[in-house]
C-alpha positions as CSV (number, residue, x, y, z in Angstrom):
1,X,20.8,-90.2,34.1
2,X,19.7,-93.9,34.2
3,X,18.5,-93.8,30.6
4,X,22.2,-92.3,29.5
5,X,23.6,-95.2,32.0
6,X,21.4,-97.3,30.4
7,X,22.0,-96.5,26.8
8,X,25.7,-96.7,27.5
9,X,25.4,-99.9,28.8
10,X,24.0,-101.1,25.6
11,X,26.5,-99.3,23.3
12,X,29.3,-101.5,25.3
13,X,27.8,-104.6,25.0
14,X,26.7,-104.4,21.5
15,X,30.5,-103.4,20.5
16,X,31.8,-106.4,22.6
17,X,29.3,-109.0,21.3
18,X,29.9,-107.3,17.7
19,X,33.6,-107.5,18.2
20,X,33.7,-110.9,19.4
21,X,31.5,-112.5,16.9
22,X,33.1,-110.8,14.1
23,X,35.8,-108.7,13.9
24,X,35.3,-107.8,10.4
25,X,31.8,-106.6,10.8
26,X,33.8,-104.1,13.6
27,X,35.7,-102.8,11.1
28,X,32.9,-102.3,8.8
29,X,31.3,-100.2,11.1
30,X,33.6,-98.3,12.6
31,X,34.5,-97.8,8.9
């Protein structure tokens, strides 16, 4: 369970860090 919390974690702040340095690149990889 902490490595899922962990992981999740991660995931979160790699998408708000991605998305707030560039919105394209967001797009690009949701895409």
């Amino acid at each position: 369970m902490n490595s899922y919390l962990k992981t999740a974690l991660v995931a979160i702040v790699a998408v708000a860090v991605v998305m707030r340095v560039d919105p394209l690149k967001k797009v690009v990889i949701g895409a």
